[in-house]
MARDREN-523250 format. One record per atom (N, C-alpha, C): residue in one letter; atom name; x, y, z. Coordinates in steps of 0.05 Angstrom, whole numbers, plus 5000, padded with zeros to 4 digits. Example, Ala and Ser with C-alpha at 12.3 -4.5 7.8 and 13.67 -1.06 7.14 Angstrom:
+------+------+------+------+------+
: code : site :   px :   py :   pz :
+------+------+------+------+------+
:    A :    N : 5264 : 4886 : 5156 :
:    A :   CA : 5246 : 4910 : 5156 :
:    A :    C : 5264 : 4934 : 5156 :
:    S :    N : 5257 : 4955 : 5142 :
:    S :   CA : 5273 : 4979 : 5143 :
:    S :    C : 5258 : 5001 : 5157 :
+------+------+------+------+------+
This chain:
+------+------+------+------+------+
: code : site :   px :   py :   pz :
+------+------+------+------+------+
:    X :    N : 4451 : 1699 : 3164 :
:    X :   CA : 4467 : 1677 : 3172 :
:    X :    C : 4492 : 1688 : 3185 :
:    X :    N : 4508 : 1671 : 3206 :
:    X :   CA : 4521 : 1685 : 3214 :
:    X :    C : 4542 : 1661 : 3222 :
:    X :    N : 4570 : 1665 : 3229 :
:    X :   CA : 4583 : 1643 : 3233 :
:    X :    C : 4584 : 1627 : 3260 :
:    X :    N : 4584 : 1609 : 3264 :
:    X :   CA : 4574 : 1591 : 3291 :
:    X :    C : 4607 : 1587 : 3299 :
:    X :    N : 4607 : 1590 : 3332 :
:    X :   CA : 4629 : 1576 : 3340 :
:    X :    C : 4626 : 1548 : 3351 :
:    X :    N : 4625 : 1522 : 3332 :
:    X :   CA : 4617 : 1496 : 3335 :
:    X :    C : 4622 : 1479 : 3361 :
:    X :    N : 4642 : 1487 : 3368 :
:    X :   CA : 4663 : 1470 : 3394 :
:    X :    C : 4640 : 1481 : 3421 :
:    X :    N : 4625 : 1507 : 3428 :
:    X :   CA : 4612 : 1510 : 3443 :
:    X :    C : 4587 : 1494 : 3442 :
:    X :    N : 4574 : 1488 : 3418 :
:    X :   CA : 4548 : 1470 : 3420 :
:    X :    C : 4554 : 1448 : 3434 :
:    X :    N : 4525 : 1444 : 3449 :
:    X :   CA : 4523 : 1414 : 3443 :
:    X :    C : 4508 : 1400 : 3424 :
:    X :    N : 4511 : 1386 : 3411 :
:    X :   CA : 4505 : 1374 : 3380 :
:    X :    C : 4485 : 1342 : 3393 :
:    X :    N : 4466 : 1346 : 3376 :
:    X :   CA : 4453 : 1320 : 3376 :
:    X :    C : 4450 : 1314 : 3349 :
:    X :    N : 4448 : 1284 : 3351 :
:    X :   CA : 4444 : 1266 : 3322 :
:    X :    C : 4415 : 1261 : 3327 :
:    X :    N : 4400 : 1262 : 3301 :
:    X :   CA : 4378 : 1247 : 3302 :
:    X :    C : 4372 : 1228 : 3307 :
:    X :    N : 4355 : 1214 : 3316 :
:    X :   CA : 4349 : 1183 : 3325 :
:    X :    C : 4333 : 1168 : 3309 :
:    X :    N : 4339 : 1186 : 3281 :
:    X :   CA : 4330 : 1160 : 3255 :
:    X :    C : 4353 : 1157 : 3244 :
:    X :    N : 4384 : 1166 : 3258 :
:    X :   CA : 4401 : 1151 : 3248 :
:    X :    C : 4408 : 1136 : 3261 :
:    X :    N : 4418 : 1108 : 3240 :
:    X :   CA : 4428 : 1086 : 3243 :
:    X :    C : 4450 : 1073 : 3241 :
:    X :    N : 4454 : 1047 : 3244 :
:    X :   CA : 4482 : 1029 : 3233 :
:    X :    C : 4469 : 1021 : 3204 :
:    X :    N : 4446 : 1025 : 3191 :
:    X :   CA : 4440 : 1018 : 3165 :
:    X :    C : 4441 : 1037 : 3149 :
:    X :    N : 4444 : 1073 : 3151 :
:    X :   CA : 4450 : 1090 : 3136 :
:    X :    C : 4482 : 1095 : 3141 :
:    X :    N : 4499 : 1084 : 3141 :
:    X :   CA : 4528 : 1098 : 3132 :
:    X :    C : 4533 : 1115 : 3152 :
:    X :    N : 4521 : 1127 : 3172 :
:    X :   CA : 4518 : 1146 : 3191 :
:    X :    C : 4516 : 1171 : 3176 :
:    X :    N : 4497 : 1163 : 3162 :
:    X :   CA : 4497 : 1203 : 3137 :
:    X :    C : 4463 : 1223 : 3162 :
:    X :    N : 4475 : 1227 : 3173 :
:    X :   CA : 4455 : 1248 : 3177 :
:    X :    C : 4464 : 1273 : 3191 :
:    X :    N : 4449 : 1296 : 3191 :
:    X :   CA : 4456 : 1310 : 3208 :
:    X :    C : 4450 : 1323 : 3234 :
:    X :    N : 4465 : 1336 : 3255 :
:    X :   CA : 4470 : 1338 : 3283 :
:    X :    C : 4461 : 1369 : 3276 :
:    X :    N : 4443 : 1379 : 3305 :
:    X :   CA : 4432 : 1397 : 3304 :
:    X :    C : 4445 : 1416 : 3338 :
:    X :    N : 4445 : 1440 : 3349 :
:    X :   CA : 4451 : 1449 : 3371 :
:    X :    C : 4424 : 1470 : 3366 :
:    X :    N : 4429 : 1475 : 3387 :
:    X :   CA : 4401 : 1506 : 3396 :
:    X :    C : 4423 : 1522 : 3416 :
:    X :    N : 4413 : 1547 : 3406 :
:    X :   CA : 4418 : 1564 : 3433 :
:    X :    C : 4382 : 1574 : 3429 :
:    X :    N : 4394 : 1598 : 3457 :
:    X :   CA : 4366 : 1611 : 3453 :
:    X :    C : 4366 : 1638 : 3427 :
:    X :    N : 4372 : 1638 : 3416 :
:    X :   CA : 4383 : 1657 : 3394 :
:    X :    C : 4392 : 1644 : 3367 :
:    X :    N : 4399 : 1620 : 3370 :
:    X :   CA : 4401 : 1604 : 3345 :
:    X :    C : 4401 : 1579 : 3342 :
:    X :    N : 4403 : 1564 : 3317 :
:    X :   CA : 4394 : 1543 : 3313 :
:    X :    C : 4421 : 1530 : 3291 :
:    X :    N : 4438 : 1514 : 3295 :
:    X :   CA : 4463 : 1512 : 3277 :
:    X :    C : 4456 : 1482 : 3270 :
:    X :    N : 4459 : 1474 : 3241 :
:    X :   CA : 4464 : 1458 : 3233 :
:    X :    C : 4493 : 1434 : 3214 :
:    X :    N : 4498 : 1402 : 3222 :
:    X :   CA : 4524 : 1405 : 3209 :
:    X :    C : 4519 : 1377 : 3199 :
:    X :    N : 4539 : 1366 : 3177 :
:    X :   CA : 4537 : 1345 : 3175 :
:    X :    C : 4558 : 1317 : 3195 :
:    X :    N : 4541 : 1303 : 3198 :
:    X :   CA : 4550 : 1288 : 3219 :
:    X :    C : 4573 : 1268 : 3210 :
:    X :    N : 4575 : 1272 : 3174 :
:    X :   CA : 4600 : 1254 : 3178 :
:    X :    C : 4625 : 1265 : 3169 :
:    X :    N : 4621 : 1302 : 3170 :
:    X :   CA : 4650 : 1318 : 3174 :
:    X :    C : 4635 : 1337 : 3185 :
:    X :    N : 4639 : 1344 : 3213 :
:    X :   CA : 4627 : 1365 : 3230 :
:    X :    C : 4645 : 1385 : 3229 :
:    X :    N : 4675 : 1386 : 3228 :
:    X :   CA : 4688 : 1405 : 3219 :
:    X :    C : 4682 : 1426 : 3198 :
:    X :    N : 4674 : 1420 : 3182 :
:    X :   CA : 4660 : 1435 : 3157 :
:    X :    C : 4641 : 1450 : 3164 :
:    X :    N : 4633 : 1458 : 3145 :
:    X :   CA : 4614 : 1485 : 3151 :
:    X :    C : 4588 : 1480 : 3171 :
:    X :    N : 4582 : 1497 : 3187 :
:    X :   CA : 4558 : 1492 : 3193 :
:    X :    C : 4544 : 1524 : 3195 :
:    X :    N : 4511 : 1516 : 3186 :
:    X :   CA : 4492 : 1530 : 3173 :
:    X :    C : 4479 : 1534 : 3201 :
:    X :    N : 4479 : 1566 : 3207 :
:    X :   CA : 4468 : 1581 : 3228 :
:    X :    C : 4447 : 1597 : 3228 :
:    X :    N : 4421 : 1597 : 3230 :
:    X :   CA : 4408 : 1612 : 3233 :
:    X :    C : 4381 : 1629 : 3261 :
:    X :    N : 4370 : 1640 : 3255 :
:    X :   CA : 4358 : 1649 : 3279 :
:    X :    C : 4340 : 1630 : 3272 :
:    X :    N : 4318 : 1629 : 3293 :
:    X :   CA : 4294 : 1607 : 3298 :
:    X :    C : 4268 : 1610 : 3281 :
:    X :    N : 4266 : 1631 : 3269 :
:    X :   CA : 4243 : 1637 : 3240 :
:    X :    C : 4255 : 1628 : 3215 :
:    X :    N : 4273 : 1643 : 3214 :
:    X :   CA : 4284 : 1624 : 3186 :
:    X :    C : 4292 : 1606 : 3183 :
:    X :    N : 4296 : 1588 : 3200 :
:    X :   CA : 4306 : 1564 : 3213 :
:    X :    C : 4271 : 1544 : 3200 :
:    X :    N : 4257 : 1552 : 3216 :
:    X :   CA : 4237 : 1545 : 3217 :
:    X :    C : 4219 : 1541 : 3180 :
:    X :    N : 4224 : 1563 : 3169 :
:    X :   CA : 4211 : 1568 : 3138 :
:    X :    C : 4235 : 1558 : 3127 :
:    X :    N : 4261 : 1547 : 3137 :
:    X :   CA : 4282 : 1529 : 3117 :
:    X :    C : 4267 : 1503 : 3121 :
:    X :    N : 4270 : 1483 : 3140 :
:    X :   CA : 4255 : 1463 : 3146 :
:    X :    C : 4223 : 1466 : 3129 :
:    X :    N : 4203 : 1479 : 3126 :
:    X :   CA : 4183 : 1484 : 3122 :
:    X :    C : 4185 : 1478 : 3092 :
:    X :    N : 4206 : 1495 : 3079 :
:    X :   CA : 4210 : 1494 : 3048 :
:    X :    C : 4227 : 1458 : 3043 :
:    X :    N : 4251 : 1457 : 3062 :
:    X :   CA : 4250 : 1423 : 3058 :
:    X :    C : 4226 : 1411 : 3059 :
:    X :    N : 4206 : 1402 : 3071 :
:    X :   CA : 4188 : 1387 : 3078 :
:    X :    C : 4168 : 1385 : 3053 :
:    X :    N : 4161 : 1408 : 3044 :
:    X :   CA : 4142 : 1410 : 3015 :
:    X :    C : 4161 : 1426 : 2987 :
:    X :    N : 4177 : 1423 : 2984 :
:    X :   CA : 4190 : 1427 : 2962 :
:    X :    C : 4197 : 1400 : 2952 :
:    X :    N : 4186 : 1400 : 2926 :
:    X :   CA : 4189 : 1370 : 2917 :
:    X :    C : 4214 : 1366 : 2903 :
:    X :    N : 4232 : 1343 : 2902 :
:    X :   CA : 4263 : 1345 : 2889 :
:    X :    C : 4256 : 1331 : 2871 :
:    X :    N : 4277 : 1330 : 2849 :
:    X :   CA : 4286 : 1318 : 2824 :
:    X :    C : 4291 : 1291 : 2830 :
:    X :    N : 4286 : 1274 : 2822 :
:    X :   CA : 4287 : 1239 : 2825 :
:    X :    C : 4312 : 1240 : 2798 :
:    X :    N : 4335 : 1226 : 2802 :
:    X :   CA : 4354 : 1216 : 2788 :
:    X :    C : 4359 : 1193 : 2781 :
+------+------+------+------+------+
């Protein structure tokens, strides 16, 4: 992981967010070398940088890793 300089991305929001979620989602950038992620309702804050394989097996482990219901 390595630290992203944010202000150079350009950031996209997903287009399953809405005016019915609170605007909670998060904005994604690409280079050709990395893949930075942030949350869209404090982009200032950290954002999670990685190359495009582990990028790839993070998403992979979201998608089938089952969470705790509260």
């Amino acid at each position: 992981m390595r630290r992203s300089t944010a202000s150079t991305h350009s950031w996209r929001k997903s287009s399953c967010s809405g005016p019915g979620d609170d605007d909670s989602c998060i904005e994604i950038a690409t280079t050709p070398t990395h893949i930075s992620v942030r949350d869209s309702k404090t982009p200032a804050r950290a954002t999670l940088t990685l190359r495009p394989t582990p990028f790839s097996a993070f998403v992979t482990a979201l998608k089938t890793t089952p969470y705790p219901t509260f």
